[in-house]
Structure formats: structure tokens, C-alpha cells
C-alpha positions as CSV (number, residue, x, y, z in Angstrom):
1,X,101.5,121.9,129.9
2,X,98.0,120.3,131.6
3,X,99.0,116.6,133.5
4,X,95.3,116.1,133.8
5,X,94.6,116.2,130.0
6,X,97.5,114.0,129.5
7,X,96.7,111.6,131.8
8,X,93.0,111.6,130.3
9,X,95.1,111.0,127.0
10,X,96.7,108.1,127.6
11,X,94.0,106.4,130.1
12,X,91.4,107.1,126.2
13,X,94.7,105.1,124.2
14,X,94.7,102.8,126.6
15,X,90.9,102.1,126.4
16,X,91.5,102.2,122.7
17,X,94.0,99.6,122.3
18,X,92.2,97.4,124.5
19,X,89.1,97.3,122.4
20,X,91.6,96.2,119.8
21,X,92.6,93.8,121.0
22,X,89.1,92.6,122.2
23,X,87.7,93.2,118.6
24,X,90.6,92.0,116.8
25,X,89.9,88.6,119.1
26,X,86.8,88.6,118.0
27,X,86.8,88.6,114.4
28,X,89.5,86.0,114.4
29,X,87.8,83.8,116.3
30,X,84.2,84.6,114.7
31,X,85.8,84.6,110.6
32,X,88.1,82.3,111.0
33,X,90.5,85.0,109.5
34,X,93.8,84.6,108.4
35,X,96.3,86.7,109.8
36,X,97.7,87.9,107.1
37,X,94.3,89.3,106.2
38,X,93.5,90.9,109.7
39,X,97.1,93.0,109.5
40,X,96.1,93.7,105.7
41,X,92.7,94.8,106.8
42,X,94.1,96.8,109.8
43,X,96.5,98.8,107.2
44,X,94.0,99.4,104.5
45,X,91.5,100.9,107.5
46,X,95.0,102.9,108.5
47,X,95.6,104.3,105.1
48,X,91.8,105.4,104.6
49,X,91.7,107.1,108.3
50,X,95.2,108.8,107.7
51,X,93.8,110.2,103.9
52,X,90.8,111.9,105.8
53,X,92.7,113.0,108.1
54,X,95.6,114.7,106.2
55,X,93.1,117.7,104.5
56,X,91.7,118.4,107.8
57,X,95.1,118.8,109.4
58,X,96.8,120.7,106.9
59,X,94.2,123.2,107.4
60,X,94.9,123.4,111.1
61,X,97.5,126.4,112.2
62,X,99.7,126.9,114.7
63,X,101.3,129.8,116.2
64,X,103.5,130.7,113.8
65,X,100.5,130.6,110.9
66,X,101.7,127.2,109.2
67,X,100.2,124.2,108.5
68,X,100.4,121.5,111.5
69,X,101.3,119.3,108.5
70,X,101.7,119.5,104.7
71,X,101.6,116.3,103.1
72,X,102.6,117.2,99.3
73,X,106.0,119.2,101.4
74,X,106.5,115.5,103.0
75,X,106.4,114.0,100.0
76,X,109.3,116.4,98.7
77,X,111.2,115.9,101.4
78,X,111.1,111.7,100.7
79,X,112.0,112.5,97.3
80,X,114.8,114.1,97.6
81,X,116.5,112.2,100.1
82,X,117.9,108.6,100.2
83,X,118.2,108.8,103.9
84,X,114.6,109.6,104.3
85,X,113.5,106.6,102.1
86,X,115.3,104.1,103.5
87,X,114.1,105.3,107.5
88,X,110.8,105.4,105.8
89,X,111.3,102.0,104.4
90,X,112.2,100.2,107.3
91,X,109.9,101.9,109.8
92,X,107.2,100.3,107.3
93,X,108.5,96.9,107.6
94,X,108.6,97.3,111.0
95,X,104.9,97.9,111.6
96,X,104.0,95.9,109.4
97,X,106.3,92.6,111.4
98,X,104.9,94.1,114.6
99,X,101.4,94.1,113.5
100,X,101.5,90.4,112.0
101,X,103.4,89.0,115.5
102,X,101.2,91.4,117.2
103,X,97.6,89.5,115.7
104,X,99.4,86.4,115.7
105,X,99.8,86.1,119.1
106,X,96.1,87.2,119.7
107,X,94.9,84.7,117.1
108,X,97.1,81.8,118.7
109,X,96.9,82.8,122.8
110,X,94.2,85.9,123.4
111,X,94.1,89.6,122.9
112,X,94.8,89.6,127.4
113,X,98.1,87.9,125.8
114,X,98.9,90.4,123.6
115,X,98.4,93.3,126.3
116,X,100.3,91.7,128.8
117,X,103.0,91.3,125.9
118,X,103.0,94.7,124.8
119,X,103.1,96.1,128.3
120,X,106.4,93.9,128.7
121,X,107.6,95.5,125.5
122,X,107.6,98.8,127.1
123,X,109.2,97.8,129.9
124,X,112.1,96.3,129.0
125,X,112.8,99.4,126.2
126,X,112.5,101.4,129.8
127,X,115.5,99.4,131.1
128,X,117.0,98.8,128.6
129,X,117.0,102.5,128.4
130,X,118.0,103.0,132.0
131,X,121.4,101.1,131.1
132,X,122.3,102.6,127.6
């Protein structure tokens, strides 16, 4: 465990989400885009990053000698179970609603909006955490 390379961790995602937003805010305001198009855009960049990203980490080892990851072994795994496709499913939709409210909201108020939103968002899942 290092706290000082997690903090450093999570102060670089913060950084990154904020230039997001601010880019995201930009190119709506500057194309004129659809949001539909934005989220579309957003996945299709997602897709290509993960699809470079799979060969390099399947090469990558841990202790035990195994692939970090094996993408044709998490592809089996979908296969062969219902459970697995349905939780896949669903988490899909999910991004995908939370990603077209998410550029919504920056489109229609501002991507400060949206952060102060999505800081709420983890908030209340604390509480409601706290309670459950």
C-alpha cells in the first residue's frame, strides 16, 4: 500500500474528468452537437482506447505468472453464462443513460454543473451507504 501514489491517483482522475467536462463544453457549444452524437462519439473513442489497450495488458503479469487480463477467457466466461450477460447488459445501459444525462446537463447548464452534480452523486451513494 503507498497513500501518496493514491492520492496522486485520484488528484490525475480528478484533473482528467475535469478536462472533460471543459472539452466536452466546448465542442457542444463550438459544433452545435447533438447529444446523442457527443455520447456516441465518447463510446466509439472508448471502444478504440480499450482495443489498444487489451494486447498490451494481457501481456502484463502478475505474481502468480498470469495475464492481468485475458480477453478471449472473458469472452468465454459471457458465453457461457446467462447471469453474466444480463449484468453485462444492464451495466451497458447504464453507462450509456449516465453518459447521455451526464452530456445533457453539460450541453443544457455547463460542464461546472455537471461536476457539481457528479460530486453530489457520490455523496448521497456515501449516505445512503452509511444507512443501508
Amino acid at each position: 500500500p503507498n497513500p501518496l501514489l493514491g492520492d496522486a491517483f485520484v488528484v490525475a482522475a480528478q484533473i482528467c474528468a475535469a478536462a472533460q467536462f471543459i472539452v466536452e463544453e466546448k465542442f457542444l457549444a463550438k459544433y452545435r452537437a447533438p447529444v446523442l452524437l457527443a455520447v456516441g462519439m465518447e463510446g466509439a473513442w472508448g471502444v478504440l482506447l480499450s482495443a489498444a489497450a487489451l494486447p498490451l495488458v494481457s501481456r502484463l503479469r502478475g505474481a502468480d505468472g498470469r495475464a492481468w487480463d485475458s480477453f478471449p477467457e472473458a469472452v468465454e466466461q459471457v458465453r457461457g453464462s446467462w447471469q453474466l450477460q444480463w449484468t453485462t447488459g444492464v451495466t451497458v445501459l447504464s453507462i450509456a443513460f449516465f453518459n447521455f444525462f451526464g452530456v445533457s446537463v453539460t450541453k443544457n447548464l455547463s460542464g461546472a454543473s455537471r461536476a457539481t452534480i457528479d460530486a453530489c452523486r457520490t455523496i448521497f451513494v456515501w449516505m445512503f451507504s452509511l444507512y443501508a
